[in-house]
C-alpha positions in Angstrom: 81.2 122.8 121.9 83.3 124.2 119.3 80.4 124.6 115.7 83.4 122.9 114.0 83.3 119.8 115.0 79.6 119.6 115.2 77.3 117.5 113.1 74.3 118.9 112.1 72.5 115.4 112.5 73.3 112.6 114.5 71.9 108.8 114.0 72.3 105.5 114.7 73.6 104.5 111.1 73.2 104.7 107.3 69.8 103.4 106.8 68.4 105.7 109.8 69.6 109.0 107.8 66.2 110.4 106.3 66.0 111.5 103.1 63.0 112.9 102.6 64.4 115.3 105.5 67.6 115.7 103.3 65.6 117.0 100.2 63.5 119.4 102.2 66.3 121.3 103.1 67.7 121.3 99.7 70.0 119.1 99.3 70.7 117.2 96.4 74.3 115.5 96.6 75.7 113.1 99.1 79.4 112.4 100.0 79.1 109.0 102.3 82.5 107.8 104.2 82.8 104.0 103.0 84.6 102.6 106.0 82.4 101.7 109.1 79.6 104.1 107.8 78.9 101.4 104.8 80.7 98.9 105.4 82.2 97.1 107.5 86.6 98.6 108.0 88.2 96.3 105.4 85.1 94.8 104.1 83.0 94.1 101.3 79.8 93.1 102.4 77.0 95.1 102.3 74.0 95.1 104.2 70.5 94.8 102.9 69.4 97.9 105.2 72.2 100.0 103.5 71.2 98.5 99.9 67.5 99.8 100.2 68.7 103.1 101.6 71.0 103.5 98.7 68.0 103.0 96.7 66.0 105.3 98.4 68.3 108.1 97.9 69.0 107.3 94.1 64.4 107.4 93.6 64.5 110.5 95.3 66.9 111.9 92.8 69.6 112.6 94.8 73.4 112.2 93.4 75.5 110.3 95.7 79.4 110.0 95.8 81.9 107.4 98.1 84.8 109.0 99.9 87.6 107.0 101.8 90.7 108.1 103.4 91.8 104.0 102.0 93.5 103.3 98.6 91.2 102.5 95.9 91.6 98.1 96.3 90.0 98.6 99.1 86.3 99.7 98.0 86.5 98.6 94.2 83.9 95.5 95.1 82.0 98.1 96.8 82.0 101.0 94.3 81.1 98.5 91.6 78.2 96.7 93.8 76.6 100.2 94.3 77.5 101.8 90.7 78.3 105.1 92.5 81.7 107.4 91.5 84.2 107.9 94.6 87.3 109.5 95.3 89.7 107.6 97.5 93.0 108.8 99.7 90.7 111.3 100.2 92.7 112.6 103.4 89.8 113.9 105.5 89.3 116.6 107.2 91.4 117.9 105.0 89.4 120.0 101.6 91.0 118.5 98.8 89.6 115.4 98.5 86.2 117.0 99.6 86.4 119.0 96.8 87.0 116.6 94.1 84.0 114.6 95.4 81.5 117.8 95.3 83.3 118.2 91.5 82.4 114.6 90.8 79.0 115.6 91.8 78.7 118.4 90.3 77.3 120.5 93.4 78.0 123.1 95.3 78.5 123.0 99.3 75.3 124.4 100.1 73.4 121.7 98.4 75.3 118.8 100.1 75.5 116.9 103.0 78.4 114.6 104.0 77.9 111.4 106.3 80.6 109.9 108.1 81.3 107.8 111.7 84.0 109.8 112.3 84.2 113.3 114.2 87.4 114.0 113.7 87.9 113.3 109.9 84.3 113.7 108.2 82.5 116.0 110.1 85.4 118.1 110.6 86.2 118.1 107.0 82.6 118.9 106.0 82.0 121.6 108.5 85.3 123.1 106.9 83.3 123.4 103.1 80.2 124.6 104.4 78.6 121.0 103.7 76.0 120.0 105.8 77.5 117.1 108.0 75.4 113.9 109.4 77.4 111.8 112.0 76.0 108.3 112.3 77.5 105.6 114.6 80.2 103.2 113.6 78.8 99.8 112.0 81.7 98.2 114.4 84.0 98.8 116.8 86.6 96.9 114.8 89.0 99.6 112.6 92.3 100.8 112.0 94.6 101.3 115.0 94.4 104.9 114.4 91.5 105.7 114.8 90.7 103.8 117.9 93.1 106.6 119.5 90.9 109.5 118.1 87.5 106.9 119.4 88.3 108.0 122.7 89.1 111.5 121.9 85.4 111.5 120.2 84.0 110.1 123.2 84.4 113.3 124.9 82.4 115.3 122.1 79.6 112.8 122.0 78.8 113.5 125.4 77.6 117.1 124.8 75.2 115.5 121.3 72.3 114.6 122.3 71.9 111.0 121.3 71.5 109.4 117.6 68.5 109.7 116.4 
């Protein structure tokens, strides 16, 4: 499989990513994809699982920071609910907006990981700064139009990962 579209993890969702795994290998920043990683696509609500996992990254002292591809009405509830900085029309995989999340962080590449439900945008976009990249599954198979297209494109991918951990 082509290293640039590979994740370096893979799991079942937000609150399965381990942090205590995360800190032994260094890293100290998090950029976390809002939509479908989260929350919900177009959605507010947040889930207690992802709440105490929020938590449990912010006691272990790590810095985190949201990232969409959406306008900024679309997480504001959810920005504010989690007290967390974010940078929004991102335009994953592309760098730009990457780089203005590590800025708001304050880290380097080496010393962060990105997570995402999205081959194609986050891990691609990640692999591309050097970040380490976590793929979890989406919260729900309902989302924008485009990326059901690119779903089906990812379904090839996933079949050479071994499965979510």
């Amino acid at each position: 499989m082509l290293e640039i579209i590979k994740p370096g993890l893979y799991v079942s969702s937000l609150a399965r990513v381990p942090v205590g795994v995360l800190v032994d290998r260094g890293i100290k920043g998090l950029v976390v994809d809002l939509d479908n990683t989260v929350t919900l696509w177009n959605d507010d609500y947040l889930a207690p699982e992802v709440l105490e996992w929020f938590s449990t990254v912010s006691r272990a002292g790590l810095k985190a920071c949201l990232t969409s591809n959406n306008s900024p009405e679309r997480g504001r509830r959810v920005v504010e609910r989690l007290a967390l900085p974010a940078v929004f029309n991102c335009g994953k995989p592309r760098r730009r907006g990457l780089r203005q999340a590590l800025e708001v962080l304050g880290m380097t590449p080496r010393e962060t990981a990105l997570i995402g439900d999205q081959i194609f945008t986050d891990v691609l976009g990640g692999n591309r700064l050097g970040l380490y990249t976590i793929l979890v599954r989406p919260i729900s198979p309902y989302e924008f139009i485009g990326t059901r297209f690119m779903r089906r494109l990812e379904r090839v991918v996933l079949r050479s990962l071994p499965g979510p951990e």
